[in-house]
C-alpha positions, 0 to 999 in steps of 0.5 A, a space after each residue: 489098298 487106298 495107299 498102295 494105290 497111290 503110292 503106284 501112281 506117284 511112282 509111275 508119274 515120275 517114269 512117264 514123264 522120263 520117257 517123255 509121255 507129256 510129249 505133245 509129238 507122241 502118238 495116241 498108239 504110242 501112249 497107250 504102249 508107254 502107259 500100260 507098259 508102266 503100271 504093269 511093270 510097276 504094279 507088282 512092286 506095290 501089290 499087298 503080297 499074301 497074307 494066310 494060306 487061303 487060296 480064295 482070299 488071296 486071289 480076291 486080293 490079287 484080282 482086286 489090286 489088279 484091277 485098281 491097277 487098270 483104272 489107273 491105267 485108263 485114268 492116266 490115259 485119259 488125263 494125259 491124251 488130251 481128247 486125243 485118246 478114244 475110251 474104246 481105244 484105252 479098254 482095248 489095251 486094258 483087255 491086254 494089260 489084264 492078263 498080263 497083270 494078273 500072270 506077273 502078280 500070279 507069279 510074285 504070290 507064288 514064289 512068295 508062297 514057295 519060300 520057306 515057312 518062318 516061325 509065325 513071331 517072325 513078321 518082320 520078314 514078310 516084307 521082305 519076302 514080298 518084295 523079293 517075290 515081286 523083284 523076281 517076278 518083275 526080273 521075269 517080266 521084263 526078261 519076256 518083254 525085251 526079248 526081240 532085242 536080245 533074242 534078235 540076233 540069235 533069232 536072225 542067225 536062225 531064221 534059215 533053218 526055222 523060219 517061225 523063230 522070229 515070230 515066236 521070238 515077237 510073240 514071247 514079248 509082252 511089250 509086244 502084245 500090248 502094241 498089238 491092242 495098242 495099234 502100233 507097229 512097234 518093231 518099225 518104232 523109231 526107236 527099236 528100228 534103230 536099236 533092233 535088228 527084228 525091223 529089218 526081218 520079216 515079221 507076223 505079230 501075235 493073233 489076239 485069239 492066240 493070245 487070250 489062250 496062251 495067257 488062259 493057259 498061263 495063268 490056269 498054270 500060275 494058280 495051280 502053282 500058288 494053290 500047291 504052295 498054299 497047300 503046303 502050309 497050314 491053313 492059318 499060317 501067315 506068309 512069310 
């Protein structure tokens, strides 16, 4: 866990230094988006994967790695806000990255658990398998995460007949959630106001207490999946 852990973190460092996180002109609200987006969208490619078809131990482990996720989340944070960065601020966007991890990660395990069984003498392809799993589920994610840009045409062409498909559109973000428990307004970003027709529509951002359901459902979803896969195999049977 030590490795995997620190091998996340010299991955991450490098990326957040490309989209400019040492840049003294970024606001806290910015940063704290810049950071979790990251880590969550790079932890699942250093996740332990499964090991035997035991849905408990599977899921410690799983809950574990992303926690270790969260406190380098909120050490980055810290390291990088120079004071600037309240601990108040950095838990309420952890609080969102959870569920977020813990969804993406469900969802590598389960289409890891999902493949076909190997002949156990065939270890060498758990690597692979694992990494496919978390390149699929990581394809995914970031799919949902950039849905106000290429969704935004067709959900202005909409907006006529159904006034809610902005919003539903926002709302299907993950990147969005986290700017919401970031504090920042992220479709009126410099950035996305350039590159996104969603700045110029009207636009409601998710509840927080429809979040924290949907992600509930969502993950209840994502166990049951794993747990029907794990099912299927005997209950010592490596995954491959």
């Amino acid at each position: 866990m030590a490795t995997r852990w620190a091998l996340l973190l010299v991955a991450c460092l490098p990326v957040l230094a490309a989209f400019g996180a040492w840049s003294p002109d970024l606001q806290p609200s910015a940063l704290r988006l810049l950071v979790a987006a990251v880590v969550g969208g790079l932890a699942p490619l250093f996740w332990p994967g499964l090991v035997r078809a035991r849905l408990v131990r599977n899921g410690l482990r799983l809950g574990a790695w992303c926690l270790a996720a969260l406190a380098m989340t909120a050490l980055i944070l810290a390291m990088l806000g120079r004071g600037a960065q309240r601990w108040a601020d950095i838990l309420g966007v952890c609080a969102m990255l959870l569920p977020i991890l813990l969804l993406g990660h469900l969802l590598a395990a389960a289409l890891q658990a999902w493949q076909p069984t190997r002949h156990p003498a065939a270890a060498e392809h758990a690597g692979a398998a694992r990494w496919g799993a978390a390149g699929m589920a990581m394809m995914a994610m970031a799919l949902l995460g950039a849905a106000p840009l290429w969704l935004g045409p067709v959900a202005e062409l909409l907006t006529g007949e159904h006034p809610g498909i902005v919003d539903a559109v926002v709302a299907a973000s993950p990147v969005t959630h986290l700017a919401v428990a970031s504090g920042l307004d992220i479709l009126h970003s410099p950035w996305l106001y350039q590159n996104s027709n969603m700045a110029a529509l009207p636009v409601n951002y998710p509840e927080p207490a429809a979040l924290a359901f949907c992600y509930a459902l969502a993950c209840f979803v994502g166990l049951a999946a794993l747990a029907l896969a794990l099912r299927r195999r005997r209950v010592d049977a490596p995954i491959f």
